[in-house]
TORTI-505038 format. One record per residue: residue in three letters; x, y, z of N, C-alpha, C in turn; residue number from 1. Coordinates in Angstrom, 1 decimal. Atoms other than C-alpha are relative to their C-alpha. Example, Ala and Ser with C-alpha at 12.3 -4.5 7.8 and 13.67 -1.06 7.14 Angstrom:
<recs>
{'ALA',{0.9,-1.2,0.0},{12.3,-4.5,7.8},{0.9,1.2,0.0},1}
{'SER',{-0.9,-1.1,0.0},{13.7,-1.1,7.1},{-0.8,1.1,0.8},2}
</recs>
This chain:
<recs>
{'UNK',{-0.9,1.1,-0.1},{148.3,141.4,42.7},{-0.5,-0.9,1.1},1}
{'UNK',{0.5,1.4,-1.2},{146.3,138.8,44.8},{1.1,-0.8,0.0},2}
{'UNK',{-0.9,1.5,-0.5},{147.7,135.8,46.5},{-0.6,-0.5,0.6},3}
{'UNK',{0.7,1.0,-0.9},{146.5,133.0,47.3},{1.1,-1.1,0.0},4}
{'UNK',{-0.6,0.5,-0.6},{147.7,130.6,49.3},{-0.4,-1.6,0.3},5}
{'UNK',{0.9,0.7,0.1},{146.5,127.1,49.2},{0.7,-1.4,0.9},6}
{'UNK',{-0.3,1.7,-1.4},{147.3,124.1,52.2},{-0.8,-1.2,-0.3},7}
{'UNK',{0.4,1.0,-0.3},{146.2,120.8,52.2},{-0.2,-0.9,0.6},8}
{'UNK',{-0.6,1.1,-0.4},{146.0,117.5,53.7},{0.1,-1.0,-1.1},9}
{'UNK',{-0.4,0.9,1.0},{146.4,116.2,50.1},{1.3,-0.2,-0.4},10}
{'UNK',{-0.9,1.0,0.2},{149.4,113.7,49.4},{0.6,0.2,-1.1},11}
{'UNK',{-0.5,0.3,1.8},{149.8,115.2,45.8},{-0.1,1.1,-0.3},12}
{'UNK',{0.3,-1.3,0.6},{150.3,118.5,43.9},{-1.4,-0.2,-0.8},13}
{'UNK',{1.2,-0.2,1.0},{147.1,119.8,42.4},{-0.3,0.5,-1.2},14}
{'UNK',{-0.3,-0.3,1.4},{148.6,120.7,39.1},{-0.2,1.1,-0.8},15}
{'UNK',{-0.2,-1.7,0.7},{149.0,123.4,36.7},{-1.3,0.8,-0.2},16}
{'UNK',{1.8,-0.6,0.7},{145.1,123.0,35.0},{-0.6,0.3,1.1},17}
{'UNK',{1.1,-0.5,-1.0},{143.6,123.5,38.4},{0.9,1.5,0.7},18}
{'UNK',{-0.4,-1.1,-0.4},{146.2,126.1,39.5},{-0.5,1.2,-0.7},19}
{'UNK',{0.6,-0.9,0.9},{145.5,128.0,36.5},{-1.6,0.6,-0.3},20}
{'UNK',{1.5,-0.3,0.0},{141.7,127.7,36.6},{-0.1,0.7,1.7},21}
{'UNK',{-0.2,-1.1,-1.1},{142.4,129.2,40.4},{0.3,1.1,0.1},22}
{'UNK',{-0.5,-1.0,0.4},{144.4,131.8,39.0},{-1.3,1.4,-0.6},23}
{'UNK',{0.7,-0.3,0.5},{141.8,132.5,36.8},{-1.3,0.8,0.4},24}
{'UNK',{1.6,-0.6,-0.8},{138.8,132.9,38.9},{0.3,0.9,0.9},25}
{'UNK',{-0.1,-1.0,-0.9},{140.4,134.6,41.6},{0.3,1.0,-1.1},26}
{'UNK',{0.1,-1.5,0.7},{141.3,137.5,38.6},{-1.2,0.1,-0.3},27}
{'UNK',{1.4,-0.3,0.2},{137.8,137.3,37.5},{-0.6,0.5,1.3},28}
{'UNK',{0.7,-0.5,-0.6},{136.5,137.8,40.9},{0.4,0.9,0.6},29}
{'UNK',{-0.7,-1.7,-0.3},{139.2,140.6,42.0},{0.2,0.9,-1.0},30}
{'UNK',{0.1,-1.2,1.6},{138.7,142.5,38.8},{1.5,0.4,-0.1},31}
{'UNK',{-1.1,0.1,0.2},{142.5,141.6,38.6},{0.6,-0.8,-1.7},32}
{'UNK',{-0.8,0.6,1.6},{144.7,140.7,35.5},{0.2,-1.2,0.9},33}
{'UNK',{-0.4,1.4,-0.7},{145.2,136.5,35.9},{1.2,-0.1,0.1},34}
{'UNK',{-1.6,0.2,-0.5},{148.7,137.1,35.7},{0.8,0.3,0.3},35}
{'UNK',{-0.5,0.1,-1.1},{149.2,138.8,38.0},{-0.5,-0.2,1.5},36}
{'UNK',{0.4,0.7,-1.3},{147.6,136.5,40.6},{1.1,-0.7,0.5},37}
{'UNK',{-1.2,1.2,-0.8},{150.0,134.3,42.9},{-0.5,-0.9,0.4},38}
{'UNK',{0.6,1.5,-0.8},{149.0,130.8,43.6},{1.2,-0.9,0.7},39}
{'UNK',{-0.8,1.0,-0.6},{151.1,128.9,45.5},{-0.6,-1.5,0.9},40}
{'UNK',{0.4,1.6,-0.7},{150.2,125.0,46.9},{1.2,-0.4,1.0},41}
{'UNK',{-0.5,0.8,-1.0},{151.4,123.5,50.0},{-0.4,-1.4,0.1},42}
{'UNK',{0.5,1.1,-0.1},{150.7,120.0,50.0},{0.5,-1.2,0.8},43}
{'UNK',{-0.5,0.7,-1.0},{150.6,117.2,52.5},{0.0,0.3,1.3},44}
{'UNK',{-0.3,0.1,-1.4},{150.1,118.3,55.9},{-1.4,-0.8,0.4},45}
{'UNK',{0.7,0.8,-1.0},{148.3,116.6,58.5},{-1.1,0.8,0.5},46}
{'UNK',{0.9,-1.0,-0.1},{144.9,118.1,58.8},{-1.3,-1.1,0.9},47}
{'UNK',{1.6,0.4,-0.6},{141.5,117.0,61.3},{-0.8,1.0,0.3},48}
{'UNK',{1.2,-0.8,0.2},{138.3,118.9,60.7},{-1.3,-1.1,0.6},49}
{'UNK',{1.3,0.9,0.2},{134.7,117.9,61.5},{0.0,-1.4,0.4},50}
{'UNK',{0.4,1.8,-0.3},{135.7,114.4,63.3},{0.5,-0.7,-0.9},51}
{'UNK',{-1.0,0.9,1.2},{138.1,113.4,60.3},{0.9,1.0,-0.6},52}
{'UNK',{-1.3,-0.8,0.9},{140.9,113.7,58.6},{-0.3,0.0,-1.7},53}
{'UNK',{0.2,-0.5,1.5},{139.3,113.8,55.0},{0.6,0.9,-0.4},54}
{'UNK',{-0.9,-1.0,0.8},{140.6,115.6,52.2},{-1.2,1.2,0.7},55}
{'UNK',{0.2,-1.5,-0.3},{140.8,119.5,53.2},{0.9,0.8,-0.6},56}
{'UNK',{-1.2,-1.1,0.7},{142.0,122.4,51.5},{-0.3,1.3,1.0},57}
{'UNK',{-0.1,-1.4,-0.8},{142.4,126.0,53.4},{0.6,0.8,-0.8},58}
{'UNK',{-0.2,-1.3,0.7},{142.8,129.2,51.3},{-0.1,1.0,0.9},59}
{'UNK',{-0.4,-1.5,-0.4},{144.2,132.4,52.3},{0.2,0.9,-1.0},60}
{'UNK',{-0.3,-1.1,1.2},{143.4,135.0,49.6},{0.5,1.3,0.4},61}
{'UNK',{-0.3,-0.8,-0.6},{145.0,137.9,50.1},{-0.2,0.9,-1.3},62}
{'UNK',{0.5,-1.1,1.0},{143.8,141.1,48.1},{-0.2,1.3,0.3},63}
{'UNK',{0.4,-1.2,-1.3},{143.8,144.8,48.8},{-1.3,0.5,-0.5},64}
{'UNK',{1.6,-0.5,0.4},{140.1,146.3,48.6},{-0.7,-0.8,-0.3},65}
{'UNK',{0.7,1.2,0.3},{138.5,143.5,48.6},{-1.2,0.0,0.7},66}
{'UNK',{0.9,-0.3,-0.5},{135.2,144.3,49.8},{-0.6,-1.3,0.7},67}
{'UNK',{0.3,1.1,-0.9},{133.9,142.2,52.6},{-1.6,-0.1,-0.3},68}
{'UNK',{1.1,0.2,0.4},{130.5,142.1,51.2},{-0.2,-0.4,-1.2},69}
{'UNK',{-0.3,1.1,1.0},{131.8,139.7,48.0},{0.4,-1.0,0.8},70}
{'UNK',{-0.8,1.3,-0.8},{133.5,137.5,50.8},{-1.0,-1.0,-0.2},71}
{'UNK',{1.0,1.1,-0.1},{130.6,134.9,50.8},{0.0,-0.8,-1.7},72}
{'UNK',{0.1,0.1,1.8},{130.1,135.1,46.6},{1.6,-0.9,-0.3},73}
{'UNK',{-1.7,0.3,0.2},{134.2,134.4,46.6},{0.1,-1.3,0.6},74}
{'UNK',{0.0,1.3,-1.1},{134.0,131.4,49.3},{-0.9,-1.1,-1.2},75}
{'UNK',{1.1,0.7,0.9},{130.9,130.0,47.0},{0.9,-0.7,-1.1},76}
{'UNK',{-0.6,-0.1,1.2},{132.9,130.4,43.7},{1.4,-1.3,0.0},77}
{'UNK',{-1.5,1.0,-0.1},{136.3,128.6,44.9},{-0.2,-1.1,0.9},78}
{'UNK',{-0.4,1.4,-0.5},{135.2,125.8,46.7},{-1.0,-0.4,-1.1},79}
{'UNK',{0.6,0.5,1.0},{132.6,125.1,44.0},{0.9,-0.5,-1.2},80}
{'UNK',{-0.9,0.1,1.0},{136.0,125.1,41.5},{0.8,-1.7,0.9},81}
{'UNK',{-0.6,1.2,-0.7},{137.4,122.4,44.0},{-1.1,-1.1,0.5},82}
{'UNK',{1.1,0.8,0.2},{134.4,120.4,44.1},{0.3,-0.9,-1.6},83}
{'UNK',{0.3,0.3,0.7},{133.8,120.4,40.7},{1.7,-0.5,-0.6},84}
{'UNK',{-1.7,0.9,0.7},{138.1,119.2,39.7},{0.3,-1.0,1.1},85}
{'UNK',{-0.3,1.1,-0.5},{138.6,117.4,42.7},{-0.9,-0.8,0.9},86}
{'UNK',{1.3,0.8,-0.7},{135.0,116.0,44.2},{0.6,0.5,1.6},87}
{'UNK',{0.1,0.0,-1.6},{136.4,117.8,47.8},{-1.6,1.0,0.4},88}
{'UNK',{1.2,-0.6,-0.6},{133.1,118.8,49.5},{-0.3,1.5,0.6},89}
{'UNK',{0.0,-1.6,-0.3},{132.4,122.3,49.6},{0.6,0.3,1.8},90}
{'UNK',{0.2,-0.1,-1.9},{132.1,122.1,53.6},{1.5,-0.2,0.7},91}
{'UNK',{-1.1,0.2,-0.6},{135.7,120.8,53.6},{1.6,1.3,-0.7},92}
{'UNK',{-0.6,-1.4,0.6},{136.8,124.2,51.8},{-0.1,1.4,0.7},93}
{'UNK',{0.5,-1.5,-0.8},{137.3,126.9,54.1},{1.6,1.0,-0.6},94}
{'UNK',{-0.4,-0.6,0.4},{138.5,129.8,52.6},{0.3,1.5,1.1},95}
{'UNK',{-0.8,-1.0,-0.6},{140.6,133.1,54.6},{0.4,1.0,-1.0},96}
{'UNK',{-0.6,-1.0,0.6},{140.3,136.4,53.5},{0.7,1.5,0.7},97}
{'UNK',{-0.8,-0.9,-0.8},{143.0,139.2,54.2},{0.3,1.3,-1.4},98}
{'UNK',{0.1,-1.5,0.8},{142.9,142.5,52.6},{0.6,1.4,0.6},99}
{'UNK',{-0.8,-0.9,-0.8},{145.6,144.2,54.2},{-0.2,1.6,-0.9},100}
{'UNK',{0.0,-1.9,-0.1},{146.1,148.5,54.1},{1.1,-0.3,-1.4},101}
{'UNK',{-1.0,-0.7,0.5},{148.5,149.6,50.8},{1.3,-0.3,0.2},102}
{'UNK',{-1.6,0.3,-0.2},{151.6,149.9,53.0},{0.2,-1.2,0.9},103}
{'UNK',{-0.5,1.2,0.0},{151.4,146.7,53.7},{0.5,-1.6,-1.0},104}
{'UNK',{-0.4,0.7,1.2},{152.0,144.9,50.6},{1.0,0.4,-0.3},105}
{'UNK',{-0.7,-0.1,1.1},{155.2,145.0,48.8},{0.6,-0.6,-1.6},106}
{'UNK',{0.1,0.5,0.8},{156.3,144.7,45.7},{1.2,0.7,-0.6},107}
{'UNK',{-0.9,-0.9,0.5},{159.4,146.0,43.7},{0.7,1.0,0.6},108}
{'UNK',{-0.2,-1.4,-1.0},{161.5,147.3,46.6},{-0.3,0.4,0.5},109}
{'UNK',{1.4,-1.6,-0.4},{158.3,149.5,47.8},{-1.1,-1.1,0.8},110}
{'UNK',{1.2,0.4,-0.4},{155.1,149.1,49.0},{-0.9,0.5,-1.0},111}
{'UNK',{0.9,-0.3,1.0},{151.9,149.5,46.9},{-0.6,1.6,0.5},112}
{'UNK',{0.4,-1.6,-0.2},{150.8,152.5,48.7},{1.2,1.0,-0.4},113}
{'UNK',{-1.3,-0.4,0.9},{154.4,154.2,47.3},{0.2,-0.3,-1.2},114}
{'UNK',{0.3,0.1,1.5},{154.0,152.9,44.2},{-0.9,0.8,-1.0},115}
{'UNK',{1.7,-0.7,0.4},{150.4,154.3,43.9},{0.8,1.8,0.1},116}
{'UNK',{-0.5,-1.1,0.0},{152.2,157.7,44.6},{0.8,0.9,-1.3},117}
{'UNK',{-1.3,-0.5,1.7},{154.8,157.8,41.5},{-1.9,-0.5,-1.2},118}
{'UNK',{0.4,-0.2,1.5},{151.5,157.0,39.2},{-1.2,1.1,0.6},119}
{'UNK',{1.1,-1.1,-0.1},{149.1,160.0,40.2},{0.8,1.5,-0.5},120}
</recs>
């Protein structure tokens, strides 16, 4: 059950076709089902990077096991997807990854590491 989390300083939702091709790639690259990924968009805040306020996006994926030695491959992959739909410059794509413990996720009442318990 990834989550991603996605901020802006853009003025406009980034729509279903790009949510879903986010959806998408993030389950392709978490060897997750797409539907059960979570995308959520924040859009519109007030952002200065790099000496300007150009468009910026900031991702926070969140995934458990997520091996920190894909983190680079994963960073590459999703700001290349936001390049290539919205021309923002890879460099203005910084992506946050969190790969919390089991019992820190919940889900249905529980936590995933309690969950994981009832199927073994």
């Amino acid at each position: 059950m990834p989550i991603v989390q996605v901020t802006s300083n853009l003025g406009r939702r980034l729509g279903s076709p790009l949510l879903k091709s986010l959806s998408a790639l993030v389950g392709e690259i978490t060897n997750k089902p797409a539907k059960g990924v979570i995308v959520m968009h924040n859009p519109g805040y007030e952002a200065w990077y790099d000496d300007s306020d150009g468009p910026l996006v900031h991702i926070r994926l969140t995934s458990l096991e997520m091996p920190v030695s894909d983190h680079v491959g994963y960073s590459s992959r999703i700001a290349d997807l936001f390049y290539k739909d919205l021309q923002i410059k890879t460099e203005r794509v910084i992506v946050e990854f969190y790969s919390p413990p089991p019992t820190h996720l919940g889900k249905n009442g529980s936590t995933i590491a309690e969950i994981r318990k009832t199927q073994t």
